[in-house]
C-alpha positions in Angstrom: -53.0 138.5 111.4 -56.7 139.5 112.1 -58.3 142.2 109.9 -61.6 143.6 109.0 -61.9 142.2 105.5 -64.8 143.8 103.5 -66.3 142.3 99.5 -70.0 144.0 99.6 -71.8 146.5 101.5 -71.1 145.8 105.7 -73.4 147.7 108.2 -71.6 147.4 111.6 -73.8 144.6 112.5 -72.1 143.0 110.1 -68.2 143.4 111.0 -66.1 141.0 112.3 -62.3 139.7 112.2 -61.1 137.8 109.8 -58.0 136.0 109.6 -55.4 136.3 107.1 -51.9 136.9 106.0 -49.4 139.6 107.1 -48.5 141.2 104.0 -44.7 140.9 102.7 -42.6 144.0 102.3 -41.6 145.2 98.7 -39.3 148.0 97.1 -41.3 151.7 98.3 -43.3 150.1 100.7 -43.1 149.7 104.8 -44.9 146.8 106.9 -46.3 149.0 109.8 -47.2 147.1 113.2 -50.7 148.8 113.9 -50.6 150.6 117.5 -54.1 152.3 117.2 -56.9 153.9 114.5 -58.8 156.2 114.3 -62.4 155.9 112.5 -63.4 158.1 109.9 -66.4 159.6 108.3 -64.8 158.3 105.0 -64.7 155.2 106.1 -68.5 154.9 107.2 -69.2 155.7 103.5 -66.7 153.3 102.2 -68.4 150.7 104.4 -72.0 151.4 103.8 -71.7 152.8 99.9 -68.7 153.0 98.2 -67.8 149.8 98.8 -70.3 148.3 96.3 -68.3 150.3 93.5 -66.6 148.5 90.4 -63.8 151.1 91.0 -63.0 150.1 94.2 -60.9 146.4 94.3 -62.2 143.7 96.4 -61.7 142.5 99.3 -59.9 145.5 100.7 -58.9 146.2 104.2 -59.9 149.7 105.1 -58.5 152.0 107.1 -57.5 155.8 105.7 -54.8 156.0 109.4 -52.7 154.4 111.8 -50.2 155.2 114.3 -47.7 152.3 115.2 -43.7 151.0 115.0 -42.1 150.3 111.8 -42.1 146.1 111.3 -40.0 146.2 108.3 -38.4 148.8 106.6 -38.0 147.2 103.4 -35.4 149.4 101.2 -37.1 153.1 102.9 -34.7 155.1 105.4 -37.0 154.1 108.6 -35.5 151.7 111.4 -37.7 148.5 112.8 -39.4 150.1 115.7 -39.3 153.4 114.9 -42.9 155.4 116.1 -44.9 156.2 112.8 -48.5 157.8 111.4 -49.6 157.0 107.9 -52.4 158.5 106.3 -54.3 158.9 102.9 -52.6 158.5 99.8 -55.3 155.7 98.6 -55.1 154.1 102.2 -57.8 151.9 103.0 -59.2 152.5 99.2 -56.6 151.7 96.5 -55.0 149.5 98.8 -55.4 147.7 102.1 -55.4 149.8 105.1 -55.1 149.9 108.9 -58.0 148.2 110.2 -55.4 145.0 110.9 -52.7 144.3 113.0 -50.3 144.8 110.1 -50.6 147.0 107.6 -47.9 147.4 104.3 -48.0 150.9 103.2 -46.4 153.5 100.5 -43.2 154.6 102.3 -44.3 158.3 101.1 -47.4 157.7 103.2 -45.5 157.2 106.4 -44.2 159.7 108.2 -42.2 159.8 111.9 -43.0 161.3 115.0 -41.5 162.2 118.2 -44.1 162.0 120.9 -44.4 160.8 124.4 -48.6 160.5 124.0 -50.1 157.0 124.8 -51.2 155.2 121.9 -54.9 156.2 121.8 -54.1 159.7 121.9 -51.5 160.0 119.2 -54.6 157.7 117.3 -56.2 160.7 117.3 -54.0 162.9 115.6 -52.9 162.0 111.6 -56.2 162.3 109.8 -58.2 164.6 112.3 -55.6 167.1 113.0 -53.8 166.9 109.4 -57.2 167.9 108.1 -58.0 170.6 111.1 -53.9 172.1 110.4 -54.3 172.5 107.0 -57.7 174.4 106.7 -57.0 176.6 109.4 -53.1 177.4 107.8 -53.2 176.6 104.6 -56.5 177.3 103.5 -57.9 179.9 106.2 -54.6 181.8 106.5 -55.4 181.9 110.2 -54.1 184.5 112.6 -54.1 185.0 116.5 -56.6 188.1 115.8 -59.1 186.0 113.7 -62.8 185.3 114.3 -63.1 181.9 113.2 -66.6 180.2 112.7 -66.8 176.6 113.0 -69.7 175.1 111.3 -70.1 171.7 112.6 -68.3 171.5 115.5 -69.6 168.8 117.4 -67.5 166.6 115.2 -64.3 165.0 115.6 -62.8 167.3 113.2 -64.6 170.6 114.5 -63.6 169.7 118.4 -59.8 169.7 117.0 -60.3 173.0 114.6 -61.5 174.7 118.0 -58.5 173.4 120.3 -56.0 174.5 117.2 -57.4 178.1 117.1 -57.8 178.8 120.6 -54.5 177.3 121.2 -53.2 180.0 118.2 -55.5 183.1 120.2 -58.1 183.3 118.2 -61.9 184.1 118.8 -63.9 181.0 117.8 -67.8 180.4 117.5 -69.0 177.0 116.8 -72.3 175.5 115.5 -74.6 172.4 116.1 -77.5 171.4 114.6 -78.6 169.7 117.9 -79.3 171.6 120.7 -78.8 168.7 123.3 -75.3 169.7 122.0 -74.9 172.9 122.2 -73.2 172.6 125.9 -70.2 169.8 124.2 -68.9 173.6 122.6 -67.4 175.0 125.7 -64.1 174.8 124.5 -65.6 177.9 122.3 -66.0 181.2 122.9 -69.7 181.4 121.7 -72.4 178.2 120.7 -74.6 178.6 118.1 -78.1 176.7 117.2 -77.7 176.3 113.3 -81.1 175.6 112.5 -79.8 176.3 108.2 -79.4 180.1 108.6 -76.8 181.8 110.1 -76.7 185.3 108.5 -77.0 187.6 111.1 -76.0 185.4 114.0 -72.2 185.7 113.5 -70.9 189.0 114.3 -66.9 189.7 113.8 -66.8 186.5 112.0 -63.2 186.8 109.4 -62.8 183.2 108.7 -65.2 180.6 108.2 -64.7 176.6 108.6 -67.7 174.6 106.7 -67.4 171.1 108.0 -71.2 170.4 106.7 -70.2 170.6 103.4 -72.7 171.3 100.1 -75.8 171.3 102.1 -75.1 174.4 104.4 -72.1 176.2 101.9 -74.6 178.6 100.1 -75.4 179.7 103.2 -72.5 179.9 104.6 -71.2 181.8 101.8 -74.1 184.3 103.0 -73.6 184.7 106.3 -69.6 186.1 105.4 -68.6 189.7 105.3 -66.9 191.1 102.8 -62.9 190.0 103.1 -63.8 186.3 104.9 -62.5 183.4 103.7 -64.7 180.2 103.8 -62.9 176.9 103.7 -64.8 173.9 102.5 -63.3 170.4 104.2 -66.1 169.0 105.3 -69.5 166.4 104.0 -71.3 165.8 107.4 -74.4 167.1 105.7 -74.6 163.9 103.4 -74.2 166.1 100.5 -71.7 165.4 98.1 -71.9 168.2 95.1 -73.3 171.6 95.0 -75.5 171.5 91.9 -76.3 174.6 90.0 -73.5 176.3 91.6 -73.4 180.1 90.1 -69.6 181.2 91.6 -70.3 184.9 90.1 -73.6 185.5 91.5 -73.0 182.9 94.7 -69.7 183.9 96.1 -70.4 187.3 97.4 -68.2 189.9 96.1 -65.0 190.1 98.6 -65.7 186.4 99.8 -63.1 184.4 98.9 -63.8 180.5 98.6 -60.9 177.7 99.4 -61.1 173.9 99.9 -58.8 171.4 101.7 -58.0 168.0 100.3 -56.3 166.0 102.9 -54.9 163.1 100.8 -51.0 165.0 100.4 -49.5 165.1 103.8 -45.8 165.4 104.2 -43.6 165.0 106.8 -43.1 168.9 108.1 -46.3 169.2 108.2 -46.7 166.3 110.6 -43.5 167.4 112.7 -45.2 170.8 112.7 -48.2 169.3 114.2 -47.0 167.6 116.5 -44.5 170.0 117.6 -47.5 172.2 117.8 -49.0 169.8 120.2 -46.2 170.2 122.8 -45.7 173.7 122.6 -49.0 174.0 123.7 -49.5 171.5 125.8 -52.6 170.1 124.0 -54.4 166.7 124.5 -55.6 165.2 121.7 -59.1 164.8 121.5 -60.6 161.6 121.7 -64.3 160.6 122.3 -64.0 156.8 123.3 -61.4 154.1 122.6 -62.3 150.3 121.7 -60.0 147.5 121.6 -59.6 146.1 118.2 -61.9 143.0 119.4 -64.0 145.1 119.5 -64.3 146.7 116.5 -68.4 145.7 115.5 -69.0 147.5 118.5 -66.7 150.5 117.5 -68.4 151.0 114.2 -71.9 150.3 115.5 -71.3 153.7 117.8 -70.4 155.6 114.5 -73.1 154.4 112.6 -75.7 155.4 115.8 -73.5 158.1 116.6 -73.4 157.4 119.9 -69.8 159.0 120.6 -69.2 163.0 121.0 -65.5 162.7 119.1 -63.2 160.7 117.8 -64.1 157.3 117.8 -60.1 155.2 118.2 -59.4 151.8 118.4 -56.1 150.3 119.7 -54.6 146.7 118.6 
């Protein structure tokens, strides 16, 4: 099968397909015939950083998603051909992931859907929308009547936090550091500037999404009334830990501070997902969709951001 095979630190300029063996199936695992990826933040760091780690085996396949058919069920309850995600769990990190034709996964990591959507469509969903579901439900506690603020929402992750809560009723306000971007928020009720300071600027606000992570949380955590909750999911800022961090004198009193960790899906919350979906008649974001050829040329728009979205490749 072809793969993206990485050993050391691989720009985009350096990608390319490699050839090499379909894995065999084992006791707990699944062989999953890739349909479509998606491309992840995560996996930019893996590629450019994290890579280079003595934690982190090599060569790995990465890949942290996949939609596709079951090749082999090995001893799980899943039938050959039966339409999968799989997501997180170590994917693409602990062990090889979906940037291949094939990939053999944890059985506990796959999960079935029933969905009509074309291939680079349902791409877009496991990772992007798990992550967008469980902030806004699990973390954010969201309702119809909310005010939900959005900060980063030119992202992949941000456009599907916004179709989610409009899709629920709510009111949302989004933000974008750029202001060439500014008119991609429509799907918003109000776009915001953020120039690094939004107290002041977001009146009625009740929940709060912080998709930028430890650079802009402080001040997020500023700009919330008394009784919102801020969810941190996000690291588009580039910044990884909040240093110093004071949660007496920083979390204002009545604030309440959450964070999502996307690596424990399960399979209700996927079926409620995508059930979700239909009910509301929702297409799933996607900004552009590669073939797996071309995959350099993929990653090369991620690392020059040259794609409003999610970036998904189909094999």
């Amino acid at each position: 099968m072809k793969a993206v095979i990485l050993n050391k630190i691989t720009p985009a300029e350096m990608l390319k397909l490699e050839e090499t063996r379909i894995p065999e199936t084992r006791p707990g695992w699944v062989l999953v015939k890739v349909k479509a990826f998606g491309l992840n933040h995560s996996e930019q760091i893996l590629r450019l950083n994290e890579i280079a780690a003595d934690y982190i085996q090599k060569p790995l396949i990465p890949g942290i998603e996949c939609v596709g058919e079951i090749a082999d069920p090995s001893d799980s309850g899943f039938k050959s051909g039966q339409k999968v995600v799989a997501l997180m769990g170590g994917m693409g990190r602990s062990f090889n992931g979906s940037y291949a034709e094939y990939a053999l996964l944890p059985a506990k990591q796959v999960f079935s859907i029933d969905s009509d959507l074309p291939w680079n469509l349902l791409a877009a969903v496991p990772e992007t929308y798990f992550t967008a579901w469980g902030s806004l439900f699990e973390c954010l506690q969201l309702k119809p009547e909310d005010t939900l603020l959005v900060r980063g929402g030119t992202s992949s992750l941000g456009y599907a936090a916004i179709q989610l809560a409009k899709a629920l009723g709510c009111k949302v306000i989004a933000t974008t550091h750029r202001e060439e971007k500014l008119a991609l928020l429509g799907a918003a009720d109000q776009a915001i500037l953020d120039q690094g300071t939004l107290a002041g600027k977001t009146q009625g606000v009740t929940k709060i999404l912080e998709l930028i992570g430890p650079k802009t949380l402080r001040d997020s955590l500023k700009a919330a009334a008394a009784g919102t909750i801020v969810c941190h999911t996000g690291v588009l800022g580039g910044v990884y830990v909040l240093k110093d961090f004071d949660p007496i004198k920083e979390i204002p009193n009545g604030v309440y501070l959450t964070g999502f960790f996307s690596n424990y899906p399960s399979q209700k919350v996927i079926t409620d997902i995508f059930n979700f979906i239909k009910l509301h008649q929702l297409e799933p974001i996607v900004g552009r969709t590669f073939d797996f050829a071309d995959i350099k040329e993929a990653c090369l728009a991620q690392d020059r951001s040259a794609v409003n979205g999610k970036i998904v490749v189909t094999v």
